[in-house]
C-alpha positions in Angstrom: -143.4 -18.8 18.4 -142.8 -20.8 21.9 -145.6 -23.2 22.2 -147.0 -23.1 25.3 -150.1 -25.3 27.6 -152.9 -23.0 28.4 -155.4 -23.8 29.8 -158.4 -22.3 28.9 -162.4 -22.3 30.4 -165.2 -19.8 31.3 -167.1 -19.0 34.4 -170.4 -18.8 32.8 -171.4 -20.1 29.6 -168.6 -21.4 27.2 -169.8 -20.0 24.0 -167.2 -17.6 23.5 -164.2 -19.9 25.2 -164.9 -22.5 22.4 -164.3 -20.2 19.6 -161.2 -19.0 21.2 -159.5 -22.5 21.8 -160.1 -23.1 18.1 -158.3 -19.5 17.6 -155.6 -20.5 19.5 -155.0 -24.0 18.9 -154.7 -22.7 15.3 -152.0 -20.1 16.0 -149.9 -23.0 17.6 -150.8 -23.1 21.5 -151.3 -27.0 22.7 -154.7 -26.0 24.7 -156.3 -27.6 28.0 -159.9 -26.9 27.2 -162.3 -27.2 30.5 -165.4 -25.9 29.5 -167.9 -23.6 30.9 -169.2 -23.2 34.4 -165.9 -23.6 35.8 -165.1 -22.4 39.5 -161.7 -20.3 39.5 -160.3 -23.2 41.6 -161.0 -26.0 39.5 -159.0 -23.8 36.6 -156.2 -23.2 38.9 -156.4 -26.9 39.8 -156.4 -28.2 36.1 -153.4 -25.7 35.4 -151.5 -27.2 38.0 -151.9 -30.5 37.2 -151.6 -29.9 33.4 -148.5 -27.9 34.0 -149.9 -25.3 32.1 -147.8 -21.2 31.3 -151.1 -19.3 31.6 -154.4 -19.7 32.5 -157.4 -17.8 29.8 -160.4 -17.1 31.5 -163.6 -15.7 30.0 -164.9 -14.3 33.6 -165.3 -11.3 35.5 -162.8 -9.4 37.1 -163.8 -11.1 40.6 -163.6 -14.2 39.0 -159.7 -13.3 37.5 -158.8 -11.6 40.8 -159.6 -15.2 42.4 -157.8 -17.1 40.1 -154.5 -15.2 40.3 -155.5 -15.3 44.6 -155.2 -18.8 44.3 -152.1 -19.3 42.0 -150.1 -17.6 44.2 -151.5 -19.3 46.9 -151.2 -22.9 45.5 -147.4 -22.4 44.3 -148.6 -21.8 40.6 -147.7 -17.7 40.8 -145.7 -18.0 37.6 -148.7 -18.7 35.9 -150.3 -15.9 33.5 -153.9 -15.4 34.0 -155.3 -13.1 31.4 -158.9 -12.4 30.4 -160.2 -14.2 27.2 -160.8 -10.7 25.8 -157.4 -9.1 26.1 -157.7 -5.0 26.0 -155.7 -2.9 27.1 -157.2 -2.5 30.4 -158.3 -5.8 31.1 -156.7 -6.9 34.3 -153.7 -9.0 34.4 -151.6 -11.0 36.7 -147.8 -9.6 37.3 
């Protein structure tokens, strides 16, 4: 396994983000952990400046939609942006 920065925060409260950095950080990934209450620029900011692969987001799809929006606008579009709850029809970034 490639270890990778991700950064890694929530929109709303951070309950659920907390558990997950501890998940992750366990399986290997160096994590950027921000918090809760985190506006989707301030996680695009920190991923930029932490040179971070993906961005983990537990938010709502106007909050992802945003995030990726801003990536791509801020030079960042090769980073991932995935929901902290990955399904199979969670939305993405290309």
């Amino acid at each position: 396994m490639v270890r990778q920065r991700v950064v890694l925060g929530s929109s709303g409260d951070d309950e659920r983000a907390r558990g997950a950095a501890r998940r992750l950080r366990d399986e290997g990934q160096e994590i950027v952990y921000v918090g809760g209450h985190q506006s989707p620029e301030q996680l695009v900011r920190t991923a930029i400046a932490e040179d971070a692969a993906a961005i983990v987001v537990d938010g709502d799809a106007q909050a992802m939609a945003r995030i990726a929006e801003l990536c791509a606008e801020l030079g960042a579009a090769e980073v991932l942006v995935t929901p902290l709850d990955v399904r199979p029809d969670a939305p993405r970034s290309p």
